[in-house]
C-alpha positions as CSV (number, residue, x, y, z in Angstrom):
1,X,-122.9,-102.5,-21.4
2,X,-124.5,-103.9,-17.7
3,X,-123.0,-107.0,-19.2
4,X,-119.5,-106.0,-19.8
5,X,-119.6,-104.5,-16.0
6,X,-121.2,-107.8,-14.4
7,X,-118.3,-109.5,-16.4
8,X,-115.4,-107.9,-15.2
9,X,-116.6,-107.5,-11.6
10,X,-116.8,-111.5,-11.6
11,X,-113.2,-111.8,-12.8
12,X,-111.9,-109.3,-10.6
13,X,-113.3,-111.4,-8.0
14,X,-112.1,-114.5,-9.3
15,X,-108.7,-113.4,-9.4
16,X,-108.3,-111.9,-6.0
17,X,-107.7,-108.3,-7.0
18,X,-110.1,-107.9,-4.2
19,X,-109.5,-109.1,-0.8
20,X,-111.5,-109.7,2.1
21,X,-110.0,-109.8,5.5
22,X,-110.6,-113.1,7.0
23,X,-111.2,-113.4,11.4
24,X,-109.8,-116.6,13.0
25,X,-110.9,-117.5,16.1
26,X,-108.1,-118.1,18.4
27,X,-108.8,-121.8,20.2
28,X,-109.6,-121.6,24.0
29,X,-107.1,-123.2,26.2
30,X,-108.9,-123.5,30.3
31,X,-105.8,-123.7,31.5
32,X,-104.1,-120.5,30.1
33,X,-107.5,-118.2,29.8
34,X,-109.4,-117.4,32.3
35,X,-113.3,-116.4,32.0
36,X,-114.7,-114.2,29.3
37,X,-116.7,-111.3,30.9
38,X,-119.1,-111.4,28.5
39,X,-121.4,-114.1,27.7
40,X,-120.5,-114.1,23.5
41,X,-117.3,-115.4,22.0
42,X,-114.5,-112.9,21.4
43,X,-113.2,-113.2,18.0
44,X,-109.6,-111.7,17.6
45,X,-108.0,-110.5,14.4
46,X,-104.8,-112.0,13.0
47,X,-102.7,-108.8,13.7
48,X,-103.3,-108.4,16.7
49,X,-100.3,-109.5,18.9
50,X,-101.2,-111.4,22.6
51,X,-99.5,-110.4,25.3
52,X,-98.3,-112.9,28.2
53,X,-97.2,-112.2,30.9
54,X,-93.4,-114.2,31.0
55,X,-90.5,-114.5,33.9
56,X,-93.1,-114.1,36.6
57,X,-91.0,-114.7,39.6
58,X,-92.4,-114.4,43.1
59,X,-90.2,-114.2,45.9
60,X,-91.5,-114.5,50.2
61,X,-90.7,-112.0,51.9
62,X,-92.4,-112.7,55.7
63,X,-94.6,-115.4,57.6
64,X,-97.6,-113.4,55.5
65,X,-95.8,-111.4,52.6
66,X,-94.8,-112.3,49.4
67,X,-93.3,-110.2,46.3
68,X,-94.9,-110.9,42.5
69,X,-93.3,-109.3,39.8
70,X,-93.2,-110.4,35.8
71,X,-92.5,-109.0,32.0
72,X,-93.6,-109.1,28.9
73,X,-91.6,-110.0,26.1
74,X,-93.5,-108.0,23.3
75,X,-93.2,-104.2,23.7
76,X,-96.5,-103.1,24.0
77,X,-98.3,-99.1,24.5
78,X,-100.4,-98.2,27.2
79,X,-103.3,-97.8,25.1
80,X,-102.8,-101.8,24.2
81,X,-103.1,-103.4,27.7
82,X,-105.8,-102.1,30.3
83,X,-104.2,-103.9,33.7
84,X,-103.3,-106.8,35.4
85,X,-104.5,-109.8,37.5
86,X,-103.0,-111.9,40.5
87,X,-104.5,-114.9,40.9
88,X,-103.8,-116.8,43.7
89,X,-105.0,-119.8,46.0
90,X,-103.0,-122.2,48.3
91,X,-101.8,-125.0,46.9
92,X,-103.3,-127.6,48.3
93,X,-106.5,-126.8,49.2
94,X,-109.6,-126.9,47.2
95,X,-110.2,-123.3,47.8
96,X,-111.6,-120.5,45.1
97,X,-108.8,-117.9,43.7
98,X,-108.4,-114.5,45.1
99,X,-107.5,-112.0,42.4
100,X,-106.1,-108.3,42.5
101,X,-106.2,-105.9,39.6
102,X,-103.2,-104.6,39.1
103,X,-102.9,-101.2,36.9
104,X,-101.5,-101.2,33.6
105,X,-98.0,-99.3,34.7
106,X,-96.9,-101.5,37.3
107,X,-95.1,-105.1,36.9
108,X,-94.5,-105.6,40.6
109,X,-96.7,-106.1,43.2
110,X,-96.7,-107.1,46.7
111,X,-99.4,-109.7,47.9
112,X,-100.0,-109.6,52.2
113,X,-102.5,-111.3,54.2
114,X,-101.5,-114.8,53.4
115,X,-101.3,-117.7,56.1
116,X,-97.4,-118.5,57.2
117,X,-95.7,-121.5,56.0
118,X,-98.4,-122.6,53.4
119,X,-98.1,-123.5,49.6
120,X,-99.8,-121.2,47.2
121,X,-99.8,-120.6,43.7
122,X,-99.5,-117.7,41.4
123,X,-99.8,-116.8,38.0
124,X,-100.4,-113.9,36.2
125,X,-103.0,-112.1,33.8
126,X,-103.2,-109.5,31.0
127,X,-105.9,-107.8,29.6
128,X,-106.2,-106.1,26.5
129,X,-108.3,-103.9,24.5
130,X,-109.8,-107.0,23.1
131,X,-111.1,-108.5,26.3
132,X,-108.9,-111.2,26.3
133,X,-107.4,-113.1,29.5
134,X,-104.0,-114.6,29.0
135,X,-102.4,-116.3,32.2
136,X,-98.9,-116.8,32.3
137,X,-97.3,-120.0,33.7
138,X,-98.6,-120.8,37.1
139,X,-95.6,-120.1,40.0
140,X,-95.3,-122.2,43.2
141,X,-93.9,-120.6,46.5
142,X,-94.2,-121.0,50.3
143,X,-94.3,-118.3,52.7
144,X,-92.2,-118.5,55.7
145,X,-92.1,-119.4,59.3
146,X,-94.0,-118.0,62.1
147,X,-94.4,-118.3,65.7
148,X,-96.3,-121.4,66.6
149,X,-98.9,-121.7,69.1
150,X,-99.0,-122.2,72.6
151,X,-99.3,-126.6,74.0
152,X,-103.1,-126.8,74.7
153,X,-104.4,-128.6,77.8
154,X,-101.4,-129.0,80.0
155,X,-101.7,-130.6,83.4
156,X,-99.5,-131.1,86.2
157,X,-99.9,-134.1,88.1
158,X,-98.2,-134.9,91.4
159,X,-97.3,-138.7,91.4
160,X,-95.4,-138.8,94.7
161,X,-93.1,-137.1,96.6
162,X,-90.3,-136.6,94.5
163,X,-92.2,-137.2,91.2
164,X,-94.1,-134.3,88.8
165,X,-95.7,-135.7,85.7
166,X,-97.0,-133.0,82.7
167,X,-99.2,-133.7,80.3
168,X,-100.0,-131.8,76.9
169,X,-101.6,-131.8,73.3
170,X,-100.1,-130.5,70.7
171,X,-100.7,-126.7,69.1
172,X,-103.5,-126.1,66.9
173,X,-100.8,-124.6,63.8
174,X,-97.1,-124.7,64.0
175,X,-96.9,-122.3,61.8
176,X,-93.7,-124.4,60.3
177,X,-92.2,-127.6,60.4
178,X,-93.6,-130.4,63.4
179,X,-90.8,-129.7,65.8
180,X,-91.2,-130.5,69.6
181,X,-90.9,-128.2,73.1
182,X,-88.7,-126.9,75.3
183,X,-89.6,-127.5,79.0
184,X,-88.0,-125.6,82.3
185,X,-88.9,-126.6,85.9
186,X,-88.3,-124.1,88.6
187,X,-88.2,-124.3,92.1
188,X,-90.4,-121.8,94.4
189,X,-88.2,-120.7,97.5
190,X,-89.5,-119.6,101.0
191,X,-88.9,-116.1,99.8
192,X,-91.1,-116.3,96.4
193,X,-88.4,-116.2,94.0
194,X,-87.6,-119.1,91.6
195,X,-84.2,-121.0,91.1
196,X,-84.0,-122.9,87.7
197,X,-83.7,-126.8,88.4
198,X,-83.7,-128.3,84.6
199,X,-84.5,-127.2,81.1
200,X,-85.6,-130.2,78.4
201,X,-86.1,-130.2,74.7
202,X,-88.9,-133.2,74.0
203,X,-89.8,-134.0,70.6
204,X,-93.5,-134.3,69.5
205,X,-95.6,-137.5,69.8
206,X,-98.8,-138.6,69.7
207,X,-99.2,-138.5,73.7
208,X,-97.1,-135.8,75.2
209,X,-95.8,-136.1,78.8
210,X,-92.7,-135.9,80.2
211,X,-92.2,-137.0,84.1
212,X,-89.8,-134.7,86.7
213,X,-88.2,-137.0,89.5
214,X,-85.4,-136.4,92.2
215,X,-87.2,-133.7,93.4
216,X,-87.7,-132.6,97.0
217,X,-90.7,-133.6,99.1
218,X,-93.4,-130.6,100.3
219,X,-91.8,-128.3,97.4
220,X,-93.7,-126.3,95.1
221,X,-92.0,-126.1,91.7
222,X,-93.3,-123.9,88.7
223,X,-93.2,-125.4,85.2
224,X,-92.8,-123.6,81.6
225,X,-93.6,-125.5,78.4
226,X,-93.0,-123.4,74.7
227,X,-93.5,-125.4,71.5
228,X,-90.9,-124.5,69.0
229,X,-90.8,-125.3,64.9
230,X,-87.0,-125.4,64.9
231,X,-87.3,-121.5,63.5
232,X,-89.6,-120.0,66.3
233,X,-90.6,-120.5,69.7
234,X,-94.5,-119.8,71.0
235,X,-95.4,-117.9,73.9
236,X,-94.7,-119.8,76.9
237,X,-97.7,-121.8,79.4
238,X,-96.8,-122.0,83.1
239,X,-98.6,-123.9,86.1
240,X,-97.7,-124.2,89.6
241,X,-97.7,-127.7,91.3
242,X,-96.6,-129.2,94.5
243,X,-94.6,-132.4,95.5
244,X,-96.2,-134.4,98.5
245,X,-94.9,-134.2,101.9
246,X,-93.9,-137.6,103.4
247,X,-92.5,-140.8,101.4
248,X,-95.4,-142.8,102.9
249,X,-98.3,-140.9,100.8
250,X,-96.6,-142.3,97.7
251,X,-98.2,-145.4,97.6
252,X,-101.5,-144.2,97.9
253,X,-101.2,-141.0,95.4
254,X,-99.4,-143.3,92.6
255,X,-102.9,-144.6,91.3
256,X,-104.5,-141.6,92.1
257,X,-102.7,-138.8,91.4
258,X,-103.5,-135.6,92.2
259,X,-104.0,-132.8,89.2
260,X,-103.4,-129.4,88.3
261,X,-104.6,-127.7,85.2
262,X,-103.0,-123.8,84.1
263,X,-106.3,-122.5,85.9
264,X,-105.9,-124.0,89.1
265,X,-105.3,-122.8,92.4
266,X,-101.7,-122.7,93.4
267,X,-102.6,-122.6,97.1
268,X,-104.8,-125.2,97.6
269,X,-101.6,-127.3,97.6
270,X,-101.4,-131.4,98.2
271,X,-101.4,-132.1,102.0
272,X,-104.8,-129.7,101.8
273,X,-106.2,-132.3,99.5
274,X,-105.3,-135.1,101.2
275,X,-107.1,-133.9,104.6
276,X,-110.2,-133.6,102.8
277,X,-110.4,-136.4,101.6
278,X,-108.8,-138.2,104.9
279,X,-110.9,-136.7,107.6
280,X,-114.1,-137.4,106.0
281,X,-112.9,-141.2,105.2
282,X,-112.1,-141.3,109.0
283,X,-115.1,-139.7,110.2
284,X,-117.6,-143.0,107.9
285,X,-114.5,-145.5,109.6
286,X,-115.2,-144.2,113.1
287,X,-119.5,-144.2,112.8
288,X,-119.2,-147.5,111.6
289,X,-117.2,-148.8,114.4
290,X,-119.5,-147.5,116.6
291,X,-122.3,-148.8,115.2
292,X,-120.8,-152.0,114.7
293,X,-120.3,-152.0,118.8
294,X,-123.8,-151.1,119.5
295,X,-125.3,-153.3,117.4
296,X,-123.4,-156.5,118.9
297,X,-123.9,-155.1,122.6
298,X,-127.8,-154.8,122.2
299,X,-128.0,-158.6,120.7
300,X,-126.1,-159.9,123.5
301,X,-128.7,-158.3,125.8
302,X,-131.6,-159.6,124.4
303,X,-129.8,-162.9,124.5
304,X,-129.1,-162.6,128.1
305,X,-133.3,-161.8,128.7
306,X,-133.9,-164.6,126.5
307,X,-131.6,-167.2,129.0
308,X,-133.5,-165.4,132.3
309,X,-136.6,-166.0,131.4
C-alpha cells in the first residue's frame, strides 16, 4: 500500500500536476536603479508589475526655481507605491545628488534653491512595496538669468588734463551669458549736482579699461560702471576722480599717473597731490644748492690761506 502512495506521488510530480512557483531575479541596471537600502538582494516575483516613472518633464521657472512633474503609464493603487524621489545634481560638476522624497499622491513638484543659469539634471524615482528603485530617464534643463555681480577692483586714474582712464576686473558670476558693461561719466558742477557727459557699452576682455578724453581741465567728474549679461544689469560701482589743472602737468603725470580706487577720498583732489610731492622735491633741490655753495666757498678759502702762507 506505502508503495502504491510513493508511486503515484512520483508521477504526479513528474507530470506537473503540481507546480511550484518559480522567483527570477530581475538583472540590476546602475544606471536605472539606484541603491538598495538593505545590504541583501531583493528578489521580485514575476507578477509583480515595475513602475517607472515616464514623461518627466521639468520646466524653469526663475533664476533659482524649476517645476518637475512626471506619469506613470501603469495604473497603479496607493497601497502599491510608497513615494517618490528627485534626484538632482548640476550638470557639469562632479558633485553628489540631492534627493527629495516626494509622497505617493503627488506627481508635481517644485524644486527651489538652485544656482541661476547652471545645467542640472533630473530624473525621477519610484518606490514600491518591494523596495525597489526604478529611475526614469534622466532630464536636462537650465535655470535662468540673474543679475550679475558688480566689476571688482575699479580704479580711476587721471592721465592728464583732459584724460580719465578706468580700470576693472571682471565679476566673480554673471549669472548668464559673458556679456560686457555699460559705463556713464558725469560731470560734478560748482553747485554739487551732476550733468551726464557720455554713456558707453564695452564688451568684456581679458584687461578692462576704457580711457575718457576731451574733457575739461581742474574738473571733477563721477564715473558709474554696471556689468550686464545681455538679460540683467548688476548694481552699479561709482568713484569720483579729478582732471589736472594746467596743460603743463601732463607731461609729468602721463608716466605717473595719479589713482583712485572706489574707497578713496574724493577731496584730496590732484593739485593737493602734486604739492606734496612738489614742495618736498623743492625743499632736498634747495638744501643741496646750498650745500653745494658752502662747500665750494670754504675750499676756496683754505686755498687762499694756503697761497698766504
Amino acid at each position: 500500500m506505502c508503495r502504491c502512495i510513493m508511486f503515484f506521488l512520483y508521477s504526479y510530480l513528474r507530470t506537473g500536476y503540481i507546480k511550484t512557483q518559480v522567483v527570477h531575479l530581475k538583472p540590476l541596471a546602475l544606471c536605472n536603479i539606484l541603491p538598495i537600502q538593505h545590504s541583501h538582494m531583493t528578489f521580485i516575483p514575476s507578477h509583480v508589475v515595475v513602475f517607472i516613472p515616464r514623461r518627466v518633464h521639468v520646466e524653469p521657472v526663475s533664476s533659482a526655481t524649476v517645476r518637475v512633474d512626471w506619469t506613470i503609464p501603469e495604473q497603479p493603487t496607493l497601497e502599491e507605491i510608497r513615494f517618490y524621489v528627485i534626484y538632482y545634481k548640476p550638470s557639469s560638476l562632479p558633485a553628489e545628488e540631492t534627493r527629495i522624497v516626494i509622497g505617493s499622491r503627488e506627481q508635481r513638484y517644485t524644486v527651489t534653491g538652485l544656482e541661476p543659469f547652471t545645467d542640472y539634471t533630473f530624473c525621477v524615482a519610484v518606490v514600491t512595496d518591494v523596495q525597489e528603485f526604478n529611475r526614469s530617464a534622466p532630464v536636462r534643463t537650465r535655470t535662468r538669468e540673474a543679475d550679475p555681480l558688480a566689476p571688482r577692483n575699479v580704479i580711476i586714474w587721471t592721465m592728464s588734463s583732459r584724460q580719465l582712464r578706468m580700470t576693472w576686473e571682471e565679476p566673480v558670476r554673471w549669472n548668464g551669458p559673458v556679456g560686457g558693461y555699460v559705463i556713464t561719466l558725469k560731470q560734478v558742477v560748482i553747485t554739487g549736482e551732476m550733468t551726464s557727459v557720455a554713456t558707453v557699452r564695452v564688451p568684456n576682455q581679458a584687461h578692462n579699461s576704457h580711457v575718457f578724453g576731451d574733457l575739461q581741465p581742474d574738473t571733477r567728474y563721477e564715473i558709474y560702471i554696471r556689468s550686464h549679461n545681455g538679460v540683467h544689469y548688476s548694481s552699479p560701482v561709482h568713484s569720483r576722480a579729478s582732471t589736472l589743472k594746467t596743460e603743463n602737468a601732463d607731461i609729468r603725470r602721463i608716466y605717473d599717473p595719479m589713482t583712485y580706487s572706489i574707497s578713496g577720498h574724493d577731496e584730496f583732489g590732484a593739485d593737493k597731490v602734486a604739492i606734496l610731492v612738489l614742495l618736498p622735491t623743492a625743499a632736498l633741490f634747495t638744501l643741496g644748492v646750498v650745500f653745494l655753495a658752502y662747500f665750494r666757498n670754504k675750499q676756496q678759502q683754505e686755498a687762499m690761506t694756503e697761497v698766504a702762507c
